[in-house]
C-alpha positions as a Markdown table, in Angstrom:
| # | Residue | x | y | z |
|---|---|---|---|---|
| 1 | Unk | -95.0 | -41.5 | 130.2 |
| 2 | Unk | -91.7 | -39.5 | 129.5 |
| 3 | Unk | -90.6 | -39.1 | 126.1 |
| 4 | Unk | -87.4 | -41.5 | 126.5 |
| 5 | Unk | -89.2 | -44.5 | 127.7 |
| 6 | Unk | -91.9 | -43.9 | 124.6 |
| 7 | Unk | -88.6 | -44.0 | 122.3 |
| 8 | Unk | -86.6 | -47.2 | 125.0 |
| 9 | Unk | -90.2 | -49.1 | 124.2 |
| 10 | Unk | -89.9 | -48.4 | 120.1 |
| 11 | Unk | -86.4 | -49.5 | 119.9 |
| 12 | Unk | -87.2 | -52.8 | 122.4 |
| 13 | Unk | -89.8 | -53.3 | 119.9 |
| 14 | Unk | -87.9 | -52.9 | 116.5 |
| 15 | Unk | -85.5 | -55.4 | 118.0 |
| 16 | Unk | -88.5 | -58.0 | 118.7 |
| 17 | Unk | -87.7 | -60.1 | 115.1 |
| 18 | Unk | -84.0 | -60.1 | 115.5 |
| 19 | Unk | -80.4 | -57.7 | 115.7 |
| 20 | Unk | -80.7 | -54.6 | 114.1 |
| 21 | Unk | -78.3 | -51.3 | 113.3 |
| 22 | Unk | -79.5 | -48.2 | 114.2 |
| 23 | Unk | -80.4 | -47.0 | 110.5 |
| 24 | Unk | -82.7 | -50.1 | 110.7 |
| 25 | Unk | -83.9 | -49.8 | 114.1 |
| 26 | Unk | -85.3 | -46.2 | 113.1 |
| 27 | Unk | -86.8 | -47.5 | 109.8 |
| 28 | Unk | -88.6 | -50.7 | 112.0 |
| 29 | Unk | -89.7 | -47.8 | 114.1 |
| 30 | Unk | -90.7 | -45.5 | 110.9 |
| 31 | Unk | -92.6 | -48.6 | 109.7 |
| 32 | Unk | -94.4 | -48.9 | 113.4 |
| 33 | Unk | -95.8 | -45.6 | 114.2 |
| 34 | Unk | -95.2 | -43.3 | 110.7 |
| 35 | Unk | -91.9 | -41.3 | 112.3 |
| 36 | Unk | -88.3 | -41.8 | 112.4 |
| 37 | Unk | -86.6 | -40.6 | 116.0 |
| 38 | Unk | -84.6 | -38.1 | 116.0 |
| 39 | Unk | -80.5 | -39.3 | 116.0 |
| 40 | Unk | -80.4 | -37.7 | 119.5 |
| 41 | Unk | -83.0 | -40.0 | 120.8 |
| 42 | Unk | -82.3 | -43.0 | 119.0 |
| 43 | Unk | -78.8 | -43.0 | 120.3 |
| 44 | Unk | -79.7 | -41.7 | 123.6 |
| 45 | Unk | -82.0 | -44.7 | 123.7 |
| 46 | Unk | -79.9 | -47.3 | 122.6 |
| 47 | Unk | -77.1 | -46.3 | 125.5 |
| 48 | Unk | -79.6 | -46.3 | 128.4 |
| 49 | Unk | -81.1 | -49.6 | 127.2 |
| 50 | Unk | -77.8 | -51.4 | 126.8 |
| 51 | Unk | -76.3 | -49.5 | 130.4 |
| 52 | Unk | -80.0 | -51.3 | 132.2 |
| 53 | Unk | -78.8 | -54.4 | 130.3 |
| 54 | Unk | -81.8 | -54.6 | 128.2 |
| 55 | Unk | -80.3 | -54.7 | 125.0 |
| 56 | Unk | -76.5 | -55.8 | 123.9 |
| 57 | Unk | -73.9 | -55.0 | 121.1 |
| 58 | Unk | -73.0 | -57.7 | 119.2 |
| 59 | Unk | -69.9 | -57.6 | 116.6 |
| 60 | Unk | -69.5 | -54.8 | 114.1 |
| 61 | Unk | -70.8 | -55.7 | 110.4 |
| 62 | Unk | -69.8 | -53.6 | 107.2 |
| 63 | Unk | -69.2 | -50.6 | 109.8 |
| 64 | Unk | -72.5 | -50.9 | 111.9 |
| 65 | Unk | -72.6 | -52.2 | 114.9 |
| 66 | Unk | -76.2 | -54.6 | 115.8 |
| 67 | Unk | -77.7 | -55.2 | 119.0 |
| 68 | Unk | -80.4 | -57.5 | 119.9 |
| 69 | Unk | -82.3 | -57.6 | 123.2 |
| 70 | Unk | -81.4 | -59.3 | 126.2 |
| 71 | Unk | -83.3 | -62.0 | 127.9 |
| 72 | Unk | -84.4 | -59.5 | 130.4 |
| 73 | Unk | -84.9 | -57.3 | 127.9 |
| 74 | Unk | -87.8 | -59.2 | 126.2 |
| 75 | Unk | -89.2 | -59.8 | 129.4 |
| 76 | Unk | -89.7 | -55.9 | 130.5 |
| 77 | Unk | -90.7 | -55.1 | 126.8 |
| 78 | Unk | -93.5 | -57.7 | 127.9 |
| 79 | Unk | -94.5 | -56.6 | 130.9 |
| 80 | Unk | -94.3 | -52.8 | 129.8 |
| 81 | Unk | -96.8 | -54.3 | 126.9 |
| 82 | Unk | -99.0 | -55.9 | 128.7 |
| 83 | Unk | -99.4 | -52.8 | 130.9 |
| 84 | Unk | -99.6 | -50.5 | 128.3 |
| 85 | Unk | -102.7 | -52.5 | 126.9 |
| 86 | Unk | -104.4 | -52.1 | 130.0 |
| 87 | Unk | -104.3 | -48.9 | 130.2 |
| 88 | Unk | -105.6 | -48.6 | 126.4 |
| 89 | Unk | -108.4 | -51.3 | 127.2 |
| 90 | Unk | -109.9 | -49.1 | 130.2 |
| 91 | Unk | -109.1 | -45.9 | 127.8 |
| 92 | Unk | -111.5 | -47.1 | 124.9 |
| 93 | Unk | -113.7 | -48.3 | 126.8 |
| 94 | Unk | -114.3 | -45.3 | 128.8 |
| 95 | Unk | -114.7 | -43.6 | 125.1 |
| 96 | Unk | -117.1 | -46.4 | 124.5 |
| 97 | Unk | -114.9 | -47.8 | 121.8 |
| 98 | Unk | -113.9 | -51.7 | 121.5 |
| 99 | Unk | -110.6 | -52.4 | 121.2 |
| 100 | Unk | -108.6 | -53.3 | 118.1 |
């Protein structure tokens, strides 16, 4: 998997509850996985989301500008999901480790 579609897949993810800002999106995704992005790939990930029509801008609050997923969206961060548990069921088991 490419480093941008790791970072598209955090950002779908920190949207899940609800519209967030950027500076929240990165501190959903510090609280997920331990790391902030990088602004570069935050914002990098936020205009290819939005340009597939995955995620939308909604209107500017207190200078930052939420977006929230799209209905299609939500439905390729669950099929992306559900395929990315598969591959991490056969993974642990072939290390002979049950999953979580």
């Amino acid at each position: 998997m490419q480093a941008h579609h790791d970072a598209q897949t955090l950002v779908l993810c920190a949207l899940c509850d609800g519209p967030l800002h950027g500076y929240a999106i990165n501190t959903a995704i510090e609280k997920m996985v331990g790391k902030r992005l990088g602004i570069g790939s935050l914002y990098g990930a936020l205009t290819r989301l939005e340009a597939k029509g995955l995620i939308e801008s909604l209107e500017e609050v207190a200078r930052a500008r939420p977006v929230q997923l799209t209905p299609r969206g939500r439905q390729v961060l669950e099929q992306e999901l559900r395929a990315m548990a598969r591959v991490a069921a056969v993974g642990l088991q072939g290390l002979g480790v049950e999953p979580a």
